[in-house]
C-alpha positions in Angstrom: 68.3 36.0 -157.8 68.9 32.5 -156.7 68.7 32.5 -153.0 66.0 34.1 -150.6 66.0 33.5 -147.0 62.7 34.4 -144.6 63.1 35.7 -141.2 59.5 34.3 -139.5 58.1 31.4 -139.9 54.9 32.6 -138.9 51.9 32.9 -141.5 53.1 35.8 -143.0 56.7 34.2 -143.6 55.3 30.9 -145.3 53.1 32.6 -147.3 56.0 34.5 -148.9 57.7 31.1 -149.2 54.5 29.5 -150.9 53.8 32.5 -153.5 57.2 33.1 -154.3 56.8 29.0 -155.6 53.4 29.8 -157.0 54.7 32.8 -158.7 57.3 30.4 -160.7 61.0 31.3 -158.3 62.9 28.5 -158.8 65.8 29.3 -156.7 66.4 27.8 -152.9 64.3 29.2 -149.9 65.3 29.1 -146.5 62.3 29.7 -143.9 63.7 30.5 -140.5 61.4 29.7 -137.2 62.1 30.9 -133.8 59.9 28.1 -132.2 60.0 24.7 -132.9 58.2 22.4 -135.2 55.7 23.2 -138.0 54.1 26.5 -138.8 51.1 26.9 -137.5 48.0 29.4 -136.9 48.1 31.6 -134.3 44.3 33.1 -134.3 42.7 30.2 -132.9 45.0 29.9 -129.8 42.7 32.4 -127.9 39.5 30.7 -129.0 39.1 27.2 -130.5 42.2 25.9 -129.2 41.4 26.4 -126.0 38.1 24.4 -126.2 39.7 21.4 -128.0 43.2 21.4 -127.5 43.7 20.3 -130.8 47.3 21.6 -132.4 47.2 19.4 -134.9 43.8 21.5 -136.9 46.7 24.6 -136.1 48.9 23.1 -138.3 49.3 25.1 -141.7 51.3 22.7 -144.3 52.2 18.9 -143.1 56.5 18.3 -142.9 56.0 16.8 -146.9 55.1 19.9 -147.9 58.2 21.9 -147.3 60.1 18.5 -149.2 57.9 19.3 -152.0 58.0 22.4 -152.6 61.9 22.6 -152.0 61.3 24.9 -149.2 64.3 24.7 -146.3 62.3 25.2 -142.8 65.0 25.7 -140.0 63.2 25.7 -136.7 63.7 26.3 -133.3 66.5 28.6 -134.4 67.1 32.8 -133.2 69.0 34.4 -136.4 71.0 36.9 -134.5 72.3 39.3 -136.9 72.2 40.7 -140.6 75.3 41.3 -142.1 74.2 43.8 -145.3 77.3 43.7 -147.0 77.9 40.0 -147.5 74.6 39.5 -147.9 74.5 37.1 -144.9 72.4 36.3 -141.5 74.2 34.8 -138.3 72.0 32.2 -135.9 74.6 30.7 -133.7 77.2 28.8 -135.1 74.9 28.6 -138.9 74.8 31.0 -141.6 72.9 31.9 -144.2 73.9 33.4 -147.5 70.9 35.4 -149.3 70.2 37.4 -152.5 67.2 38.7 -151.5 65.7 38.4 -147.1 62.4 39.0 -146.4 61.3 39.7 -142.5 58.6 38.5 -141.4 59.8 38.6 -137.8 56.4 39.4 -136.3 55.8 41.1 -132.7 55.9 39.9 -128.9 53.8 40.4 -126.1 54.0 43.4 -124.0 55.1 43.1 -121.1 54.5 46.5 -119.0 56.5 47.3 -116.1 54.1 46.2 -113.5 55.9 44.7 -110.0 55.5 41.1 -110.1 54.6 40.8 -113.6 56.7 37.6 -114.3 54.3 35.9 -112.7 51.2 36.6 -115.6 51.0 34.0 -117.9 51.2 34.8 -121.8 49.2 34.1 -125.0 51.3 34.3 -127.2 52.7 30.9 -128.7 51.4 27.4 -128.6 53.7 26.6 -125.7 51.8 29.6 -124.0 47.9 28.3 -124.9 49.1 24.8 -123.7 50.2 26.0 -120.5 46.6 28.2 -120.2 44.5 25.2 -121.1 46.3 22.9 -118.5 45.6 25.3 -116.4 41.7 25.3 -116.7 41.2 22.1 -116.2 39.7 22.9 -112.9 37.6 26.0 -111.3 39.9 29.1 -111.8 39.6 32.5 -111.0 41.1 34.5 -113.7 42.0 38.3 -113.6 43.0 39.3 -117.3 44.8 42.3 -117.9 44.2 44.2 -120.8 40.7 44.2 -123.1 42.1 44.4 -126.3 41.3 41.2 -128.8 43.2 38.6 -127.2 42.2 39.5 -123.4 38.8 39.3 -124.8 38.8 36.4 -127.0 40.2 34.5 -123.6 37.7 35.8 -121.4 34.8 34.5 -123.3 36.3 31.0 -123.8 36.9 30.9 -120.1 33.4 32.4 -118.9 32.0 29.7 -121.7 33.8 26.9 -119.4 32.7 28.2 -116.3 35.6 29.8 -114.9 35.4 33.3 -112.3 36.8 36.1 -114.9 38.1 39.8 -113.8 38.9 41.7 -116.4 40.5 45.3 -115.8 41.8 47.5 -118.9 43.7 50.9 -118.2 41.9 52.9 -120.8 38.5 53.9 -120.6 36.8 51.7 -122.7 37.1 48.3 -124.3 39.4 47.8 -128.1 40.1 51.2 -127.8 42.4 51.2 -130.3 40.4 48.9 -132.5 36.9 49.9 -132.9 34.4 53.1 -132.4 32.8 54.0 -129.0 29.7 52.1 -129.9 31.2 48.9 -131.0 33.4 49.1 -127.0 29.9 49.5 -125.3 28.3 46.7 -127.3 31.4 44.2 -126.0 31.1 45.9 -122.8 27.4 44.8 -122.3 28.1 41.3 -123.6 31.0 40.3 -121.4 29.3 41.7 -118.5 26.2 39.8 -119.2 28.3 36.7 -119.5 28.9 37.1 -115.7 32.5 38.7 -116.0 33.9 41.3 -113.8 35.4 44.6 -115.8 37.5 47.1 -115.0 37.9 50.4 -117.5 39.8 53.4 -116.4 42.1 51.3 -113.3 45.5 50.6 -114.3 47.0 47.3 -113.2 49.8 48.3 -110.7 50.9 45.2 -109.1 50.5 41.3 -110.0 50.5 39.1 -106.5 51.0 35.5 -106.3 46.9 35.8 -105.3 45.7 38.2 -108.1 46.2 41.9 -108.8 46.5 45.5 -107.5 44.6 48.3 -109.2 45.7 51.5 -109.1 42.9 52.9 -107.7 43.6 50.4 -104.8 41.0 47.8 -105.6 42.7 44.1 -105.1 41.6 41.2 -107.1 42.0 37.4 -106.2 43.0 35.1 -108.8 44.8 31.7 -109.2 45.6 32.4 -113.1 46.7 36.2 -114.4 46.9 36.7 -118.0 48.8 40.0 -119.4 47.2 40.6 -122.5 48.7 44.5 -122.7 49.5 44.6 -126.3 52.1 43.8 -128.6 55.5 45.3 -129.6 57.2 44.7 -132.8 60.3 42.6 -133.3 62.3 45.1 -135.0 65.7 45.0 -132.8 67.5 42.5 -135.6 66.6 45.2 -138.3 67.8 48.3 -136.0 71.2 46.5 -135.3 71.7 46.5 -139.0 70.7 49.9 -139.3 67.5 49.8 -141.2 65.2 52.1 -140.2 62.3 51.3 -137.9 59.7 53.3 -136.5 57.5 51.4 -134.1 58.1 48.5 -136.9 60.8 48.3 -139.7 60.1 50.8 -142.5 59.3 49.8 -145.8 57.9 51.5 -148.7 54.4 51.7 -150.6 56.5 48.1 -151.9 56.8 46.2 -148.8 61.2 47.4 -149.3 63.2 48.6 -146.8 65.7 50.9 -147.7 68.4 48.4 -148.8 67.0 47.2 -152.0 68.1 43.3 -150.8 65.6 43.6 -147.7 61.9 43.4 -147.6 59.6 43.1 -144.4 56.0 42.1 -143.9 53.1 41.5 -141.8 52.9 42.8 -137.9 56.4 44.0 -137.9 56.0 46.3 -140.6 55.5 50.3 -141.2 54.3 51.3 -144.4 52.1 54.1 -145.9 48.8 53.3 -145.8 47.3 53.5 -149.4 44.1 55.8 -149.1 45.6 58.4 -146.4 49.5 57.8 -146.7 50.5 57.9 -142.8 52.3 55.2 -141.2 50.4 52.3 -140.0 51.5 48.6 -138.7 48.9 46.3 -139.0 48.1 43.3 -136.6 46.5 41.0 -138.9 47.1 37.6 -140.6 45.3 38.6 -144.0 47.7 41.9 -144.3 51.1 39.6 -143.6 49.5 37.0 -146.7 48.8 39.9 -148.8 52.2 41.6 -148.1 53.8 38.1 -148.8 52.0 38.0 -152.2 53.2 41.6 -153.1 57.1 40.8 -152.7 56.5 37.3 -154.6 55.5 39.3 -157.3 57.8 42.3 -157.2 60.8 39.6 -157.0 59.8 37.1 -159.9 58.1 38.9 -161.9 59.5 42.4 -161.4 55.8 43.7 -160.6 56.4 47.1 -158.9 52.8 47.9 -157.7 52.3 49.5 -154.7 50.5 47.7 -151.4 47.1 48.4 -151.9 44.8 46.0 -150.1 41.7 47.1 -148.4 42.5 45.6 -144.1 40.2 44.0 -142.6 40.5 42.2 -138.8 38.2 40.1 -136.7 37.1 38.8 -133.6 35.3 35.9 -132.0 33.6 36.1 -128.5 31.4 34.3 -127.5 28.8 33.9 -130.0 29.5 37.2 -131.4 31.5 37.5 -134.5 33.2 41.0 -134.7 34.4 42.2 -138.4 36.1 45.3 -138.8 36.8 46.4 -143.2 38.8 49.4 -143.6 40.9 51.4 -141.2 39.5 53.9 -139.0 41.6 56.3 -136.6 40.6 58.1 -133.5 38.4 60.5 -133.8 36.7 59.3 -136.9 33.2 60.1 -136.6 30.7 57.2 -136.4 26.8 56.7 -137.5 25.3 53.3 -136.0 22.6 52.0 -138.2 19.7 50.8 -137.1 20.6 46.7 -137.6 24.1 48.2 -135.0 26.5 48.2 -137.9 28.9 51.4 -137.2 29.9 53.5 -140.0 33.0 55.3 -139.2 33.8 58.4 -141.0 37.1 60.8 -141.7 36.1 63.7 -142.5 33.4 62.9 -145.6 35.0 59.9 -146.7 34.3 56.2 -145.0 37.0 55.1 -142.9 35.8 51.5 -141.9 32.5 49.9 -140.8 32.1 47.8 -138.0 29.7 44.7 -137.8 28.8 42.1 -135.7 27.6 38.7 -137.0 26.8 40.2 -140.1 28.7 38.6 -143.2 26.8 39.8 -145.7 27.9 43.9 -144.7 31.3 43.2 -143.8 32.1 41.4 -147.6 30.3 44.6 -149.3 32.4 47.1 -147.5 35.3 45.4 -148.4 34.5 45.2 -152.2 33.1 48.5 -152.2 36.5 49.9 -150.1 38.7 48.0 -153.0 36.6 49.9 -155.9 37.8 53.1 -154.5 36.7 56.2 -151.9 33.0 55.9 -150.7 31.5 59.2 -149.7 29.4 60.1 -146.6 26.7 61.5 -149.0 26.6 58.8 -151.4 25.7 56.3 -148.4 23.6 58.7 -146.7 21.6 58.8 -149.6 21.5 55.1 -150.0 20.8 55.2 -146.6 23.5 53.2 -145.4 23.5 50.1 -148.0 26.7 49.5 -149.2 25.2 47.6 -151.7 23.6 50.9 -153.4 27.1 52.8 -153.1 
């Protein structure tokens, strides 16, 4: 193998570039970037960033690193097609030749279809936090839509800087598909007490040049809307080349596709979780590095170990510091402990635990999770001390 080209030049997509260097490859990589310019982070667009409008603390290796490391970054360039059987992608009028690809094509924003939802802004890119930030730098009203992370994470910032904040999310509680009951309520009572305005249960059904329609009928002035509705994953390049993808390109317990020449990472990848074996996609910058590491490995050094890591998220608002080890689904059962960490529970075994501002927890799940299963008994009877367990 002498040639590997990366779809993505997101985190996920240089890490694969840096550990395939660290693991000793010594043949050309090409890193291919939709946007413009450097990689860069993305979490801190819908927190820090917005404060300080600093890109440059985004950045995630200077221009000399690339030179370096011999790694080929091609920005600001859309690869339009794979062509399998000459081992080839198109972008325009460029190709690239490849021996092994690895996607790391990430997701989009949702973009629901509301009436007059061109006119939300997104959060999304930098271009997108640049625009948001120019934009608060006078009194705003802001109507958010959606309460997942991002929606959230902006809320806060913009409440912290004194603007008006609506926020209205169509299911009945807050991260629905993130965290436990308890954890929604918790967030609930803080962004409320920070003076904003929610909405649970009241689909958006209209965006207006002056704010938003409810479906319940309730209208909401704004100057600024931001659709924060979710993410979908940019799988269209690997469908057109007829991998398979399921809400995500498909890949194996190795991070492979089914054409032994493509791999795919990070938020636009499906594979089997390791401790319950359905399919999961996971939005999160550690899983993309992790993936990355796993394919540098099984390509240089033939290491065929399965995925394995134990996910773990997080979220900033306001002064509150959410940390989510493990991966729970709906309808896990849940026992808060006193101190408000949730445990979450499938069946006997612990699916996740939930904390908030509380380090110390969140770093003991996850080294307990990594060791193995952790029983409902065994941390009953060290009454919820995953220290004991």
């Amino acid at each position: 193998m002498q040639n590997v080209v990366i779809i993505g030049a997101g985190q996920g997509g240089l890490q694969a570039a840096m550990s395939l260097r660290q693991e000793g490859f010594e043949g050309a990589i090409t890193l291919i970037g939709a946007e413009k310019g450097l990689p860069y982070q993305r979490p801190p667009l819908s927190k820090a960033y917005l404060k300080t409008g600093d890109a440059d603390a985004l950045s995630l290796r200077p221009a000399s690193f690339f030179e370096k490391k011999q790694i080929t970054l091609v920005d600001g360039t859309h690869v339009e097609a794979i062509d399998r059987a000459a081992r080839r992608v198109m972008a325009g009028d460029r190709s690239f030749d490849y021996d092994h690809l690895i996607l790391a094509t990430g997701t989009r924003n949702l973009r629901p279809p509301i009436p007059g939802a061109e006119q939300a802004l997104d959060l999304r890119t930098l271009d997108d936090a640049l625009r948001l930030r120019n934009a608060l730098d006078r009194p705003m009203r802001c109507a958010v839509i959606g309460g997942g992370f991002i929606g959230l994470e902006f809320a806060a910032v913009a409440r912290a800087l004194g603007h008006e904040v609506t926020l209205a999310e169509a299911a009945p509680r807050l991260m629905a598909r993130a965290v436990s009951p308890e954890t929604s309520e918790r967030f609930l009572a803080l962004h409320r007490d920070m003076g904003s305005d929610i909405h649970l249960g009241d689909p958006v059904c209209a965006v207006r040049a002056d704010g938003i329609t409810l479906k319940s009928g309730t209208e909401i002035q704004a100057d600024l809307v931001l659709m924060a509705a979710g993410v979908v994953p940019n799988s269209e390049l690997a469908a057109s080349a007829g991998l398979a993808v399921d809400n995500g390109v498909v890949v194996d317990t190795r991070m492979l596709t089914e054409d032994p020449a493509i791999s795919a990472l990070g938020d636009c990848a499906v594979f089997p979780d390791p401790v319950t074996g359905r399919a999961v996609r996971l939005e999160s910058v550690q899983a993309a590095t992790d993936h990355a590491r796993l394919i540098a490995k099984r390509l240089v050094k033939q290491v065929d170990d399965p995925y394995g890591a134990v996910p773990w998220f997080w979220s900033d608002q306001a002064d509150c510091k959410l940390q989510i080890a493990g991966l729970a689904a709906e309808g896990d059962d849940t026992i808060l402990r006193p101190d408000g960490a949730v445990f979450r529970f499938a069946g006997d075994r612990l699916s996740a635990v939930e904390t908030v501002n509380d380090a110390k927890t969140h770093m003991q799940t996850r080294k307990r999770l990594a060791q193995g299963p952790v029983a409902r008994a065994a941390l009953e009877a060290a009454e919820f001390d995953m220290a004991q367990v």
